[in-house]
PDB file of N, CA, C and O in Angstrom:
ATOM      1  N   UNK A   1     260.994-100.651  62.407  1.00  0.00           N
ATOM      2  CA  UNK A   1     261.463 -99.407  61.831  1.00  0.00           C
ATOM      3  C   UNK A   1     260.394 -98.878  60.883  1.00  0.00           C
ATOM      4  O   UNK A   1     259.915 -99.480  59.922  1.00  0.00           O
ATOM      5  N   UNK A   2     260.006 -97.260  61.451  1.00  0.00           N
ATOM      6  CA  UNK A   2     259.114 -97.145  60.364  1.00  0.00           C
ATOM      7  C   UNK A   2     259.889 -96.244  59.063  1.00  0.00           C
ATOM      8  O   UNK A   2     260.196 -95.059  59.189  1.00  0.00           O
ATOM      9  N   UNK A   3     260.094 -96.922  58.012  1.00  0.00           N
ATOM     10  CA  UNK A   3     260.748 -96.504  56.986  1.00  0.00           C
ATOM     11  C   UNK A   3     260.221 -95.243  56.111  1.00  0.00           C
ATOM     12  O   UNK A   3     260.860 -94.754  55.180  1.00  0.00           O
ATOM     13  N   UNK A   4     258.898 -94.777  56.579  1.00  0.00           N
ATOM     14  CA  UNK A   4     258.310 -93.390  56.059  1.00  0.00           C
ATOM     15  C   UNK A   4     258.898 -92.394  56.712  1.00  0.00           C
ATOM     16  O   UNK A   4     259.312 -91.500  55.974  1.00  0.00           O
ATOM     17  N   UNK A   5     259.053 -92.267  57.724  1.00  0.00           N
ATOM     18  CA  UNK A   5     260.124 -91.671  58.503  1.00  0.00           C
ATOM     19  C   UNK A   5     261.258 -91.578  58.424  1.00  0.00           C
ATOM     20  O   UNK A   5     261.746 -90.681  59.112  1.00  0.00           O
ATOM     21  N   UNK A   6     262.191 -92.401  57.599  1.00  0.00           N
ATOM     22  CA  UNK A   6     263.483 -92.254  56.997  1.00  0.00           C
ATOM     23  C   UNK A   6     263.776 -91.476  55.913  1.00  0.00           C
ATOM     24  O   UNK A   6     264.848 -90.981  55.562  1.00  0.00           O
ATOM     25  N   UNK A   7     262.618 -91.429  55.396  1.00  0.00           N
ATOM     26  CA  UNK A   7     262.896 -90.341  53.900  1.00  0.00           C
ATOM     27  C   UNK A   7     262.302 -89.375  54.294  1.00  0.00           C
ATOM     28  O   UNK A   7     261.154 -89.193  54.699  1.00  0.00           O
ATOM     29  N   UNK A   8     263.461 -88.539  54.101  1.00  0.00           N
ATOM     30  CA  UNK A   8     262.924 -87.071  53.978  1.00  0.00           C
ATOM     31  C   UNK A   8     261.632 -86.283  53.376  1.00  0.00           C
ATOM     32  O   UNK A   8     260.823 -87.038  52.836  1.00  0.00           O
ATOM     33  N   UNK A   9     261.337 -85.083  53.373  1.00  0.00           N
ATOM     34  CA  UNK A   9     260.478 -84.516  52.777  1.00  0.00           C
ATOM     35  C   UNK A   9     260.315 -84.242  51.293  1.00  0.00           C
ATOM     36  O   UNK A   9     259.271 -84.304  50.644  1.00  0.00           O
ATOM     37  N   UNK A  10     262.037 -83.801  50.698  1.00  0.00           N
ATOM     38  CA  UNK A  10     262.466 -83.428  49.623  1.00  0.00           C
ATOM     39  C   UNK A  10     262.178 -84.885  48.570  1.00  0.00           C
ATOM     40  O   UNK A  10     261.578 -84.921  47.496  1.00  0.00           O
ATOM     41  N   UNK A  11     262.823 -85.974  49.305  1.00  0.00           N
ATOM     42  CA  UNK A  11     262.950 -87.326  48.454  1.00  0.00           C
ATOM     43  C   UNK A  11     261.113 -87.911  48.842  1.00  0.00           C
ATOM     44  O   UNK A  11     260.640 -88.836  48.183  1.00  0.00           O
ATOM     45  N   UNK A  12     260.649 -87.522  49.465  1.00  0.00           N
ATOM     46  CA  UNK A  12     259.282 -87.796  49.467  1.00  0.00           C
ATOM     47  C   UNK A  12     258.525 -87.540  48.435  1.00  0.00           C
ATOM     48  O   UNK A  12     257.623 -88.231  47.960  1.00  0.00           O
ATOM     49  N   UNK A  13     258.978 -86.383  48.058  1.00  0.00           N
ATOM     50  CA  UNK A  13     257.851 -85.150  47.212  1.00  0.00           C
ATOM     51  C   UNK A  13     258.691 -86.249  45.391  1.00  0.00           C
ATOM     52  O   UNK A  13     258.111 -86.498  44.335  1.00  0.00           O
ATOM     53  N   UNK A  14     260.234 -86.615  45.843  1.00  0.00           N
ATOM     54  CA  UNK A  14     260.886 -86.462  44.132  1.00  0.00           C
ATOM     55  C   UNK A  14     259.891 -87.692  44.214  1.00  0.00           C
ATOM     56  O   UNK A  14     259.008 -87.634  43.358  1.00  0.00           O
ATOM     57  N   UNK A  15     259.825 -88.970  45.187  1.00  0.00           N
ATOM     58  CA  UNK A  15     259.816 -90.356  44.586  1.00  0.00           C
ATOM     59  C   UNK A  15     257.678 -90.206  44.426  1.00  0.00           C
ATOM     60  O   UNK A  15     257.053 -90.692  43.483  1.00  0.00           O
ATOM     61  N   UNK A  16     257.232 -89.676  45.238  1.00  0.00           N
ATOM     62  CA  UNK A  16     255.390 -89.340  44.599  1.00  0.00           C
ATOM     63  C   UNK A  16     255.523 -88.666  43.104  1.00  0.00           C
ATOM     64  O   UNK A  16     254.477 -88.847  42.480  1.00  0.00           O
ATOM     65  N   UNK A  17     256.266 -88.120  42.538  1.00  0.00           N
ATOM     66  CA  UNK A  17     256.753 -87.680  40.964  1.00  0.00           C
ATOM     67  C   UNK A  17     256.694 -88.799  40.454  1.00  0.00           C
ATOM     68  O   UNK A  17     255.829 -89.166  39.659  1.00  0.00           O
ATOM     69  N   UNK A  18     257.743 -89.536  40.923  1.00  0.00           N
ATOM     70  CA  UNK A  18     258.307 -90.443  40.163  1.00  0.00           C
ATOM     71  C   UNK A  18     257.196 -91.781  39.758  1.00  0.00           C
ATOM     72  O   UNK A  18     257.143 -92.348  38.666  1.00  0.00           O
ATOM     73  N   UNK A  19     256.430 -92.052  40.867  1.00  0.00           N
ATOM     74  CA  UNK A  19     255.001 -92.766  41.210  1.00  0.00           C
ATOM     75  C   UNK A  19     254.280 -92.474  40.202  1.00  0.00           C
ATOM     76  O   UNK A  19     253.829 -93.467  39.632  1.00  0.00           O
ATOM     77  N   UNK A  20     253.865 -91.019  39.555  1.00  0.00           N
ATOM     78  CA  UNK A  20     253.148 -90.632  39.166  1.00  0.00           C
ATOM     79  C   UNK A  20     253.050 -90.551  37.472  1.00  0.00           C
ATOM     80  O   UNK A  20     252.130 -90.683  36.665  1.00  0.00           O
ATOM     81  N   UNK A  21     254.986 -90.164  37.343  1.00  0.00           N
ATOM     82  CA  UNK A  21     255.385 -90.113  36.198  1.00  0.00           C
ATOM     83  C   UNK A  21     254.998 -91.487  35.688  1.00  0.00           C
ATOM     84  O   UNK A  21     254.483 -91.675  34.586  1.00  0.00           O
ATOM     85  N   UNK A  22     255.344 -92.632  36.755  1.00  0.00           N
ATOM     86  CA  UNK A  22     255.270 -94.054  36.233  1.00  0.00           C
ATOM     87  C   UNK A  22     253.694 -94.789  35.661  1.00  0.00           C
ATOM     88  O   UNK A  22     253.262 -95.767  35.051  1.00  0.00           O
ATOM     89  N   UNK A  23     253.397 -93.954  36.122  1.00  0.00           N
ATOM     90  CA  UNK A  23     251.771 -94.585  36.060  1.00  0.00           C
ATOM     91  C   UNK A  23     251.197 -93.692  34.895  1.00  0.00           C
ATOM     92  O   UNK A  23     250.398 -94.087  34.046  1.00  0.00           O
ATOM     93  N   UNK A  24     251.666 -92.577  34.979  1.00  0.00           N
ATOM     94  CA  UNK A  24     251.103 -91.912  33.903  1.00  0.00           C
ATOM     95  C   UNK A  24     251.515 -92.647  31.949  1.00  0.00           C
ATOM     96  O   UNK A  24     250.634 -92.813  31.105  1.00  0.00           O
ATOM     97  N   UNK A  25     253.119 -92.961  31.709  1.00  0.00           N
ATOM     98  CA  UNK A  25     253.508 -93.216  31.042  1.00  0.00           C
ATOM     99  C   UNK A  25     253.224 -94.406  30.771  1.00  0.00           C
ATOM    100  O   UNK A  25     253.105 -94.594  29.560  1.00  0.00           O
ATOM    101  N   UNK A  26     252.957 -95.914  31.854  1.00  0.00           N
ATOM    102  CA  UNK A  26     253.766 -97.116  31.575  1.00  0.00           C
ATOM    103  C   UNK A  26     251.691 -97.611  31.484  1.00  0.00           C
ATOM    104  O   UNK A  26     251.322 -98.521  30.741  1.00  0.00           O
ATOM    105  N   UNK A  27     250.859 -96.950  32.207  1.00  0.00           N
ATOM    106  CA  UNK A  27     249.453 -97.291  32.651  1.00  0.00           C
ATOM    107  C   UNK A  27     248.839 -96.172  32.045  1.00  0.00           C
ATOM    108  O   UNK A  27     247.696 -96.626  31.992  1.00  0.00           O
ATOM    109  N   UNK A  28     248.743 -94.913  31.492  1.00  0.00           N
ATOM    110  CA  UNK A  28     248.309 -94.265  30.960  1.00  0.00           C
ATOM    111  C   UNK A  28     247.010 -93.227  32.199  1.00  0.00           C
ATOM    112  O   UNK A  28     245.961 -92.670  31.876  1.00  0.00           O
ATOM    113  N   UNK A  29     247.505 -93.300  33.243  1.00  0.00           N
ATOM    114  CA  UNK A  29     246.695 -93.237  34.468  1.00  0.00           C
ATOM    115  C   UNK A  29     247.125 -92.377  35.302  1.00  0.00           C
ATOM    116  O   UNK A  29     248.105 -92.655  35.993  1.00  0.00           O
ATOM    117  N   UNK A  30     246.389 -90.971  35.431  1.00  0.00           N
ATOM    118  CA  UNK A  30     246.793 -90.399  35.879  1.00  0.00           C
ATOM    119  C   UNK A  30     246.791 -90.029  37.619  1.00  0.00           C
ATOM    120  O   UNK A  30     245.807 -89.345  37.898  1.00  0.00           O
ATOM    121  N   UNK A  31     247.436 -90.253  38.495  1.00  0.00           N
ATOM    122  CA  UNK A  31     247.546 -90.914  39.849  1.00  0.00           C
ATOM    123  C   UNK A  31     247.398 -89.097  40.987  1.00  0.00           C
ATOM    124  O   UNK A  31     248.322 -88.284  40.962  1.00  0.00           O
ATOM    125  N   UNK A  32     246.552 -88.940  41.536  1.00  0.00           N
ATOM    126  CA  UNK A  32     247.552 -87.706  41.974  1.00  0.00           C
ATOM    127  C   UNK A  32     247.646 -87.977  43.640  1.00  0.00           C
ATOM    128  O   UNK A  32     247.248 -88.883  44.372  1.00  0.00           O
ATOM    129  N   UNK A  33     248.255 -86.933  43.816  1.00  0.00           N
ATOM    130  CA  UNK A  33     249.098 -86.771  45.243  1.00  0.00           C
ATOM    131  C   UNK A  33     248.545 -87.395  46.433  1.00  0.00           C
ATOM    132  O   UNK A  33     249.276 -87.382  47.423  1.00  0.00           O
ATOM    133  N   UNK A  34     247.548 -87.869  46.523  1.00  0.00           N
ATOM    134  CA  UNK A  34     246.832 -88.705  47.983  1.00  0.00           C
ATOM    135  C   UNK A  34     247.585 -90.184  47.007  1.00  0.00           C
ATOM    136  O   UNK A  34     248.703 -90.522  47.394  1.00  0.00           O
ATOM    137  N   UNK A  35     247.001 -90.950  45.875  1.00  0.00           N
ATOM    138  CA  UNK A  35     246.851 -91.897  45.635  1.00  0.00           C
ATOM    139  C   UNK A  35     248.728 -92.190  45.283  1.00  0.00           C
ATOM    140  O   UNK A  35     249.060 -93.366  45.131  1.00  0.00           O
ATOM    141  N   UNK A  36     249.315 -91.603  45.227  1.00  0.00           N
ATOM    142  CA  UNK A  36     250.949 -91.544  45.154  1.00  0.00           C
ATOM    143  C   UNK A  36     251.411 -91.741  46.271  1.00  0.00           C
ATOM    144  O   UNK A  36     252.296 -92.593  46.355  1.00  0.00           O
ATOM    145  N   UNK A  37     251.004 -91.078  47.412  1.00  0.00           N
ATOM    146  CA  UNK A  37     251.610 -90.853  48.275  1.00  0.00           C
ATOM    147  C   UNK A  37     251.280 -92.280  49.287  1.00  0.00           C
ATOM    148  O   UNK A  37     252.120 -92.805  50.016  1.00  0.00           O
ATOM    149  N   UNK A  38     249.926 -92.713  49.128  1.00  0.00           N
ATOM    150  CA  UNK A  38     249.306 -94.342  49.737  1.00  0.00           C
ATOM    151  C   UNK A  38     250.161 -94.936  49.103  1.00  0.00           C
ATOM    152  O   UNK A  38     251.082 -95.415  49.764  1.00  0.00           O
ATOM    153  N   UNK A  39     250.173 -95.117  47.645  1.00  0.00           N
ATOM    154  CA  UNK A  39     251.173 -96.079  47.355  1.00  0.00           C
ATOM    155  C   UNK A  39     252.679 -96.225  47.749  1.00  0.00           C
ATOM    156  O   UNK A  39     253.264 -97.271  48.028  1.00  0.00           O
ATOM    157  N   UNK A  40     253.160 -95.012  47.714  1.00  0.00           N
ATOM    158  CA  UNK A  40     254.475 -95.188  48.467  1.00  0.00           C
ATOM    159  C   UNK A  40     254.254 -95.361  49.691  1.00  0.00           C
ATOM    160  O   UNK A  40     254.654 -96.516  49.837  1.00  0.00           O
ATOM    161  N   UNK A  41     253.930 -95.053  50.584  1.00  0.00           N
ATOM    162  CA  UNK A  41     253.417 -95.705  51.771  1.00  0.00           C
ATOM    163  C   UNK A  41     253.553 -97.351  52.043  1.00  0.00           C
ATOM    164  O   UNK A  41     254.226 -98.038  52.812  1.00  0.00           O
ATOM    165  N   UNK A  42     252.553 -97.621  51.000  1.00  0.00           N
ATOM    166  CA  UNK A  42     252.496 -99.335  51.156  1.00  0.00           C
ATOM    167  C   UNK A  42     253.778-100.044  50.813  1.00  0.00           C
ATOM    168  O   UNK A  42     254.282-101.036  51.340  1.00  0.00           O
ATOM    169  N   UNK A  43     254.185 -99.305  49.809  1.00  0.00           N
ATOM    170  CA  UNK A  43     255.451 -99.994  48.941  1.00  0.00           C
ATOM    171  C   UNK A  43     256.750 -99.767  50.534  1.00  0.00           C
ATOM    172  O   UNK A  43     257.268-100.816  50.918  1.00  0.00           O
ATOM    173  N   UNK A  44     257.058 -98.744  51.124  1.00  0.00           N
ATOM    174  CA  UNK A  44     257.868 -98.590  52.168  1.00  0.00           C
ATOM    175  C   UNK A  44     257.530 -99.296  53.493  1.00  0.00           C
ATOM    176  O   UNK A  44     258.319 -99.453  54.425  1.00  0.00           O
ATOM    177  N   UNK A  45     256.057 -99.759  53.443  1.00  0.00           N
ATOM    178  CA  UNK A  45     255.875-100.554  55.030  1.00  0.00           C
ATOM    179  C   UNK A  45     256.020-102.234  54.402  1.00  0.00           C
ATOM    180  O   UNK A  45     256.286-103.179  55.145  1.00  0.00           O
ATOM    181  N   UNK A  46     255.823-102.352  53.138  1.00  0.00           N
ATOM    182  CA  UNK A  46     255.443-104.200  52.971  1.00  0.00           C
ATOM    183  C   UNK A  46     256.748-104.272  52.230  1.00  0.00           C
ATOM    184  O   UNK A  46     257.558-105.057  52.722  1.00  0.00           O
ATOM    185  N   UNK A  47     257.194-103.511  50.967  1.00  0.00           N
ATOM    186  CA  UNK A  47     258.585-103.899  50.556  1.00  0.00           C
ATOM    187  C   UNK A  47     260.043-103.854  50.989  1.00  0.00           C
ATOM    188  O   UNK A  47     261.003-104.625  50.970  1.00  0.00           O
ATOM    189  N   UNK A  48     259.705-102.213  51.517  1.00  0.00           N
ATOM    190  CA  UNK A  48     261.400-101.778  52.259  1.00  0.00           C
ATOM    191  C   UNK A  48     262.182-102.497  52.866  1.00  0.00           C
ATOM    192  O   UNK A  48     263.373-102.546  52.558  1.00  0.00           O
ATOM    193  N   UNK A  49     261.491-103.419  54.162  1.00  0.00           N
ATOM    194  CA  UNK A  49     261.740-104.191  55.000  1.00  0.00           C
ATOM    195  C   UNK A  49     262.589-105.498  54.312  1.00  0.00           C
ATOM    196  O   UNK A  49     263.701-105.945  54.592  1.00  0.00           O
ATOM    197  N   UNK A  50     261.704-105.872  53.410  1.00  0.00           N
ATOM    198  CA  UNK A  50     262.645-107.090  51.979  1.00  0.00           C
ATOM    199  C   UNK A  50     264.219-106.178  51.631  1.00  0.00           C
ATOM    200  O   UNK A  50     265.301-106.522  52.106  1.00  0.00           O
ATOM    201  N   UNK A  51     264.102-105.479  51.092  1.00  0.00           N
ATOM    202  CA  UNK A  51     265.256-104.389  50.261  1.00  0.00           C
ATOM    203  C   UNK A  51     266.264-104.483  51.547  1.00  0.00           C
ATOM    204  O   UNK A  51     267.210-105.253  51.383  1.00  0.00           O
ATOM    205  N   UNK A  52     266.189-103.780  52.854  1.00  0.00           N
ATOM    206  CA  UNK A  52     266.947-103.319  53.684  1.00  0.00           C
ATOM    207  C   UNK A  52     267.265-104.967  54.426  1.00  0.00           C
ATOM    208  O   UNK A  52     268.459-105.042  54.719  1.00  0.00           O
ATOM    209  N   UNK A  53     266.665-105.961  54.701  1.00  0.00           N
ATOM    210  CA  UNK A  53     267.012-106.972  55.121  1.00  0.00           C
ATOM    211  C   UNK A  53     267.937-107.354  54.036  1.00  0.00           C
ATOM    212  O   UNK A  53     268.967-107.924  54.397  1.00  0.00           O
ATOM    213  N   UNK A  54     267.803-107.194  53.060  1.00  0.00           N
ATOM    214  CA  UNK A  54     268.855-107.826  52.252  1.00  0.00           C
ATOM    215  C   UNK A  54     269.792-107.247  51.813  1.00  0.00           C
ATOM    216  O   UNK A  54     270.426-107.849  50.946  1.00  0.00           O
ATOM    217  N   UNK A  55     270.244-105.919  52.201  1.00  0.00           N
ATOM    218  CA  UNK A  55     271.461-105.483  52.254  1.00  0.00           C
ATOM    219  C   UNK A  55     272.090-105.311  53.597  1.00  0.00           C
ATOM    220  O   UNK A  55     273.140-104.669  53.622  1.00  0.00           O
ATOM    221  N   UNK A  56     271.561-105.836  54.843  1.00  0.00           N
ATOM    222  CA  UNK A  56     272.084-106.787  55.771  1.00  0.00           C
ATOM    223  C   UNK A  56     272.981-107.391  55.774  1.00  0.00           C
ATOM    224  O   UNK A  56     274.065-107.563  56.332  1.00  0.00           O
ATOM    225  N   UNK A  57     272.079-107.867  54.698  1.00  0.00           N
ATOM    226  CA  UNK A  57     272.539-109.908  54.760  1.00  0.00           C
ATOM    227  C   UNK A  57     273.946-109.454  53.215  1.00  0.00           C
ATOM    228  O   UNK A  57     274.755-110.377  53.122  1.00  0.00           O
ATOM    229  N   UNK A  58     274.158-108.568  52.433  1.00  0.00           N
ATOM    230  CA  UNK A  58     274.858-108.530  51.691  1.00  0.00           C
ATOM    231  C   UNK A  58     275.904-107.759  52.472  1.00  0.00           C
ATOM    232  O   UNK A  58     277.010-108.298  52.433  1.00  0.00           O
ATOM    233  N   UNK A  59     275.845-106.747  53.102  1.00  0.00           N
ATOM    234  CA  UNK A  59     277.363-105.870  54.070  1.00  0.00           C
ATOM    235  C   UNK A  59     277.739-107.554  55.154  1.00  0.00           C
ATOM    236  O   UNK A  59     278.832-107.874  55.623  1.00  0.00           O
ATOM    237  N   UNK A  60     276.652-108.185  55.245  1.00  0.00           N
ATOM    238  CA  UNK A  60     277.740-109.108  56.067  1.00  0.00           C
ATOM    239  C   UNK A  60     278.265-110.083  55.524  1.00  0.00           C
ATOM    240  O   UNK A  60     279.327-110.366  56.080  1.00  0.00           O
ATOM    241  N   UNK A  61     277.976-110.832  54.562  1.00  0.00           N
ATOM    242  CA  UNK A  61     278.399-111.409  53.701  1.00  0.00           C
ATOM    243  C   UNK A  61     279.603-110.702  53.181  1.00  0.00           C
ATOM    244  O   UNK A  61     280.693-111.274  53.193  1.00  0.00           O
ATOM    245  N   UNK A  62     279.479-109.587  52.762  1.00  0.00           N
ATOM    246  CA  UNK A  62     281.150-108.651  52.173  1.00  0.00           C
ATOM    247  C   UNK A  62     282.251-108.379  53.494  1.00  0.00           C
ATOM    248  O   UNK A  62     283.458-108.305  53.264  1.00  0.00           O
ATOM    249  N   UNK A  63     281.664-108.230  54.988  1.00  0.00           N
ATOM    250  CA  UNK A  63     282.142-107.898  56.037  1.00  0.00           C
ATOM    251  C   UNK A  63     283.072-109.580  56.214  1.00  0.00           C
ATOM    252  O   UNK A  63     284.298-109.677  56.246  1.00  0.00           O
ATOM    253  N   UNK A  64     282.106-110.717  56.305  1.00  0.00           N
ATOM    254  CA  UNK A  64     282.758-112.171  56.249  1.00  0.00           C
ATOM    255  C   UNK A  64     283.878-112.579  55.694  1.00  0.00           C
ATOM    256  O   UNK A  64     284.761-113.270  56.202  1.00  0.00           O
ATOM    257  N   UNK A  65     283.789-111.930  54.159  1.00  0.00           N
ATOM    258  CA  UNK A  65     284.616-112.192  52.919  1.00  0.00           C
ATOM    259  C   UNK A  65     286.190-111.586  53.553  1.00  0.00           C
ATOM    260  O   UNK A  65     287.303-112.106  53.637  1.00  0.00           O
ATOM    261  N   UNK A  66     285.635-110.224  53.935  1.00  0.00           N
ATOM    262  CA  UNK A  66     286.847-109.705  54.056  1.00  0.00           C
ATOM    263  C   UNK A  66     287.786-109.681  55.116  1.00  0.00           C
ATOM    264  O   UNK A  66     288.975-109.371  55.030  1.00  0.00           O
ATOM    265  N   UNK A  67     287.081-110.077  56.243  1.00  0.00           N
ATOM    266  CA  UNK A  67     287.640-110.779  57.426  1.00  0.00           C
ATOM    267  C   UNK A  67     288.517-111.916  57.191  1.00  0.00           C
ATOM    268  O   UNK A  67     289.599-112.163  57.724  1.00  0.00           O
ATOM    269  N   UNK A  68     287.752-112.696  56.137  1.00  0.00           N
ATOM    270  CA  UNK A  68     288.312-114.154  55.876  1.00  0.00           C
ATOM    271  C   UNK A  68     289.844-113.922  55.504  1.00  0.00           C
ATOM    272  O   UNK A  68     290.907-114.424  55.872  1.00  0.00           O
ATOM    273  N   UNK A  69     289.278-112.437  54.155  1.00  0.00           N
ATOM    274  CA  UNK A  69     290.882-112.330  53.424  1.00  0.00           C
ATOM    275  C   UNK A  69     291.892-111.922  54.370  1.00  0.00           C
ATOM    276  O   UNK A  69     293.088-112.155  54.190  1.00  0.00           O
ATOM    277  N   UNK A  70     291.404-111.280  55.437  1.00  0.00           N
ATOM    278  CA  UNK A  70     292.771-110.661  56.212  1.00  0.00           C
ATOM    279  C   UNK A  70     292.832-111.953  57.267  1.00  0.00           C
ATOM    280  O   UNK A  70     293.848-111.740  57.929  1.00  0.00           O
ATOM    281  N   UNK A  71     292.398-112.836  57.601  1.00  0.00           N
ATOM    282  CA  UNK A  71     293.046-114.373  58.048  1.00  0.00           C
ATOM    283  C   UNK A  71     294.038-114.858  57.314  1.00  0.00           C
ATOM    284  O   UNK A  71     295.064-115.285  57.843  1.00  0.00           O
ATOM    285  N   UNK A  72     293.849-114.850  55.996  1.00  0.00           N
ATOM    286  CA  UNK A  72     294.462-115.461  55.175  1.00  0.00           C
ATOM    287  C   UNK A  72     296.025-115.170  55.304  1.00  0.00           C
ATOM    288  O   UNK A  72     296.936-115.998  55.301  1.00  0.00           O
ATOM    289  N   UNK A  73     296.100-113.876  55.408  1.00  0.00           N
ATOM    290  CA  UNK A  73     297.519-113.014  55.533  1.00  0.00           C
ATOM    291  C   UNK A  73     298.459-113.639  56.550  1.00  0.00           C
ATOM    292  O   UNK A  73     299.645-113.310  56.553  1.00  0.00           O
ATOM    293  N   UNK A  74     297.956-114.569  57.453  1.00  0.00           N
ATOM    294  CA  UNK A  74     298.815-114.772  58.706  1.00  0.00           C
ATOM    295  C   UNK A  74     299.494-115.090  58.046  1.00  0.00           C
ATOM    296  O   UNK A  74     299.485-115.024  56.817  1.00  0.00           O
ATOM    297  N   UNK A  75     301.042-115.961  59.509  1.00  0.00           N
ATOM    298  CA  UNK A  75     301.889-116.221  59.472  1.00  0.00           C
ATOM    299  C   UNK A  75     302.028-117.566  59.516  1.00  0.00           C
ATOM    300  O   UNK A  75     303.149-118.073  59.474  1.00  0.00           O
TER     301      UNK A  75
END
């Protein structure tokens, strides 16, 4: 899944802000729009994949739970 392709244009443009805001404030470094936009890039092909596997693994874990509880109900 390529996850650059999942976000829109609009949330593209807020989260390269947000990249930028971060680096500017926390690194004093001011980042602009190529070097924002690589970084989100990298961060969505090497991290996303971690994030979204693990809310997988958490809807099925809650999907398990709740299956279990409506077993429980028998007769």
């Amino acid at each position: 899944m390529n996850l650059k392709s999942v976000i829109d244009n609009e949330k593209r443009k807020l989260l390269i802000s947000e990249i930028q805001y971060y680096f500017l404030e926390e690194q004093d470094l001011k980042l602009g729009d190529l070097a924002s936009t690589l970084l989100l890039d990298f961060f969505c092909e090497k991290i996303g994949p971690e994030f979204y596997n693990q809310g997988v693994f958490d809807s099925y874990k809650y999907l398990q739970n709740s299956l279990d509880d409506l077993l429980a109900i028998q007769k």
